[in-house]
C-alpha positions in Angstrom: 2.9 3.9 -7.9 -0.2 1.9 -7.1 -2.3 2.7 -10.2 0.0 3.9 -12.0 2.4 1.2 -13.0 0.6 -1.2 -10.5 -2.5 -1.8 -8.9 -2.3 -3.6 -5.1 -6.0 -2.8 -4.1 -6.3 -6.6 -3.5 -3.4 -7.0 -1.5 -3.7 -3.4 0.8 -7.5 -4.4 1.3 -6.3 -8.0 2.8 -3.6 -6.3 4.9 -5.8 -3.5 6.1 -8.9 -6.1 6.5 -6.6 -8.3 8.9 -5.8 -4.8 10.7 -9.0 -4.0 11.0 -10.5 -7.0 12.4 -7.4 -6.8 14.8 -9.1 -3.5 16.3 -12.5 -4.5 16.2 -13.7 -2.4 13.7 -16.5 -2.7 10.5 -14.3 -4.1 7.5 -17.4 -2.9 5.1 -17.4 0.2 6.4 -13.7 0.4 6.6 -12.0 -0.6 3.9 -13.1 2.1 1.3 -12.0 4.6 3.3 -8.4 3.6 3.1 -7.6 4.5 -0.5 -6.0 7.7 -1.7 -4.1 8.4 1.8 -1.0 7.6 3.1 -1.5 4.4 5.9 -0.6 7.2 9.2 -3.2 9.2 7.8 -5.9 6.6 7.8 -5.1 4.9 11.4 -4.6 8.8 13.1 -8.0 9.9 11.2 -9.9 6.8 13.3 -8.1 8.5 16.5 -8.5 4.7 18.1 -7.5 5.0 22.0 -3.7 3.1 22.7 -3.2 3.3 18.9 0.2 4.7 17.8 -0.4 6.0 13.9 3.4 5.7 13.3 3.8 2.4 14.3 0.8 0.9 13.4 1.6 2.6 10.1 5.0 1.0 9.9 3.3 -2.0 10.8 0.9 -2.0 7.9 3.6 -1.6 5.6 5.3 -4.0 6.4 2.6 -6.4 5.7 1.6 -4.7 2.7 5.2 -5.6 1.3 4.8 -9.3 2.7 1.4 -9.7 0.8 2.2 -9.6 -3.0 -0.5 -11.9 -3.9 -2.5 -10.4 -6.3 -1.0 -7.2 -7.3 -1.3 -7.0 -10.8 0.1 -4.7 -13.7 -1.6 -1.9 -15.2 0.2 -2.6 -18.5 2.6 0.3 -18.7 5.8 -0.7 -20.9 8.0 -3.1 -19.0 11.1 -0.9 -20.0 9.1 2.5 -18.9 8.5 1.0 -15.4 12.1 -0.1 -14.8 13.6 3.4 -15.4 11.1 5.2 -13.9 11.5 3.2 -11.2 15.6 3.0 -11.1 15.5 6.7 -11.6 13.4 7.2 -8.0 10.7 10.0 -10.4 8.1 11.2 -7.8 5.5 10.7 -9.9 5.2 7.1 -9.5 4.7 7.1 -5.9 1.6 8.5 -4.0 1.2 5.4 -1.3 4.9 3.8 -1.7 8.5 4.3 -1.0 11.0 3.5 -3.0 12.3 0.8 -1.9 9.0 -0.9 -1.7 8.4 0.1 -5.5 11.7 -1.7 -6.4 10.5 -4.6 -4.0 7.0 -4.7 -5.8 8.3 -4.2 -9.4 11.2 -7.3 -9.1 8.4 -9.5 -7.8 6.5 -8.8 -11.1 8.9 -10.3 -13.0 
């Protein structure tokens, strides 16, 4: 979804900059590398010591639903993104469940 109907890049680099402060690692030398994958991916690629991916992962999520400030539309037709949307298509969503697309999409409005 993110890109597609909606773009969050402010919001997911805020949530993963407070996650990454949190651990103690280089937020400039972080934060690009968290684009494109899905959040386990990117904590369980930095194999940090005591880190559990999945619930760190959960935990990022969580905060990335939280955080709506910012997230901004990419323009697609109103009408378009609603049914794609209430009709769960897979090709909305490369970083997002659905229920976080319908959670993202009724803020928008």
């Amino acid at each position: 979804m993110d890109g597609t109907i909606l773009s969050s890049i402010a919001a997911a680099e805020r949530v993963w900059a407070r996650w990454a402060a949190r651990h103690g690692l280089d937020m400039a030398a972080f934060l690009p590398t968290i684009h494109g994958m899905r959040s386990v991916e990117t904590v369980r690629r930095l194999n940090l010591p005591g880190v559990d991916p999945v619930v760190e992962a959960a935990r990022i999520t969580r905060e990335e639903m939280d955080d709506v400030a910012g997230i901004e539309s990419t323009h697609a037709h109103p009408l378009a993104t609603r049914h794609a949307v209430a009709r769960d298509y897979a090709t909305l969503g490369a970083s997002i469940d659905h229920d976080g697309a319908l959670r993202l999409v009724a803020r928008k409005d």
